[in-house]
C-alpha positions, 0 to 999 in steps of 0.5 A: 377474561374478555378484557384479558385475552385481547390486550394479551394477544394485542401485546404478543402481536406488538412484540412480534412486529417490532422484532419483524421491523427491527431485525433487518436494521440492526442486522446492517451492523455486519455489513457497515464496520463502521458504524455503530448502532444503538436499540433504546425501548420507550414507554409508548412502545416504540423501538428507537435504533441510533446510528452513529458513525465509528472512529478511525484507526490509526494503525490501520491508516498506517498500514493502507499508506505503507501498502500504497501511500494515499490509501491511508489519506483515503481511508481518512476520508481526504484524499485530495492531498493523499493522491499526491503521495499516490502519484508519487509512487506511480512516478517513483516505481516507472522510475525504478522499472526503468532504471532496472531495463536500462541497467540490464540492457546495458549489463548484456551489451558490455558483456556481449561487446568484450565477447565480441573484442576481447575474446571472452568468455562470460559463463560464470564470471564473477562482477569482479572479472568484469570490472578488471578486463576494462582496466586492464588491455589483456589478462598478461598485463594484468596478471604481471602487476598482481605478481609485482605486487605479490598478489599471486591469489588475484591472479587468473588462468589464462584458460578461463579468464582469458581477455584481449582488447585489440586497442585502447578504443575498445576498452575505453567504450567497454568500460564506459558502457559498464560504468553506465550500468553499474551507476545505474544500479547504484542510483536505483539504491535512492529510488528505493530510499525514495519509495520508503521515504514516501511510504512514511510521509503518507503514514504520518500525513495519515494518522495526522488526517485521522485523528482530525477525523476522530475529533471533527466526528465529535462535533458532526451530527447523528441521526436516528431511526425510531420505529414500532405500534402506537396504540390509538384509543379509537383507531387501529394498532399502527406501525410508528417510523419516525427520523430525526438528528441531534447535535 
């Protein structure tokens, strides 16, 4: 029983100490989503913990790039070539944003010029009243070559819908200016064809860098933490860290 009682409250105490030392470890797995960790026991007693990084999600690449292209690329660890589709975008959204001040500037300023000269009046005219007015010198003209051509639907109200430019001048830079808008806001159709074309190069550049990713993972290296007591047969029970990688 002398013999008994003390290896018996040795062990208890071992078993006490490795989960002390352990737990924090293996509690960094909540923290660190990629990486994984692995608990192996040995006969000496001591607790070995692996660690080895995780692979990369594909889907998530594609998902980060579609948010912000280069943020896939980012994800994959290579961002040196995800900045440029990064960048791409940045130029490619000031581009839109500009596109669109310039094109509404323009829209307020025809509208605001056929009100001064040709004594309109622009509350609840459709885009369609503004591109006639420019083709047309006054609502009569316009009205007399719908009813020769018996569109009597197209024509309007001259209450309503009355317009008069005073000279040809007049209309031609009216209608220059409402040109210049309205190309503008079809250009912007490309600009947004060209966000989208970015936002899937950098997804297929992304997926194309994690699957690089996952292999050369492969091959890299992986180290691992042992801890736990070592038994000394004339010294004290001693706590045991020990480091080392494997290829």
């Amino acid at each position: 029983m002398k013999i008994i009682l003390p290896v018996a409250m040795l062990f208890c105490s071992s078993i006490i100490a490795q989960e002390t030392v352990s737990n924090p470890i293996l509690n960094l797995e909540q923290n660190l989503n990629s990486t994984k960790y692995t608990q192996h026991s040995t006969r000496d007693g001591i607790t070995s913990i692996s660690e080895t990084q995780g692979k990369k999600s594909a889907g998530l690449a594609i998902l980060y790039s579609l948010l912000l292209p280069g943020m896939g690329e980012l994800y994959a660890d290579s961002y040196s070539g995800g900045k440029y589709f990064t960048i791409a975008d940045g130029i490619l959204w000031g581009t839109y944003i500009g596109m669109s001040v310039y094109a509404n500037n323009q829209e307020d300023n025809y509208k605001s010029y056929a009100t001064a000269n040709a004594k309109i009046n622009p509350d609840g005219k459709d885009a369609d009243y503004f591109a006639t007015i420019g083709e047309y010198s006054n609502i009569d003209n316009y009205n007399d070559q719908k009813a020769l051509e018996r569109n009597f639907d197209q024509m309007y109200d001259k209450d309503n819908f009355f317009w008069k430019w005073q000279t040809t001048k007049e209309r031609r830079t009216y209608r220059d200016m409402w040109s210049s808008s309205e190309q503008t806001f079809n250009d912007l159709r490309f600009v947004v064809g060209a966000l989208i074309v970015n936002r899937i190069a950098s997804a297929i550049n992304a997926v194309r860098l994690v699957a690089a990713y996952n292999s050369r993972l492969e091959e890299e290296l992986s180290w691992n933490v042992s801890m736990g007591l070592r038994n000394h047969p004339n010294l004290p029970t001693s706590l045991e860290l020990t480091f080392y990688t494997s290829f």
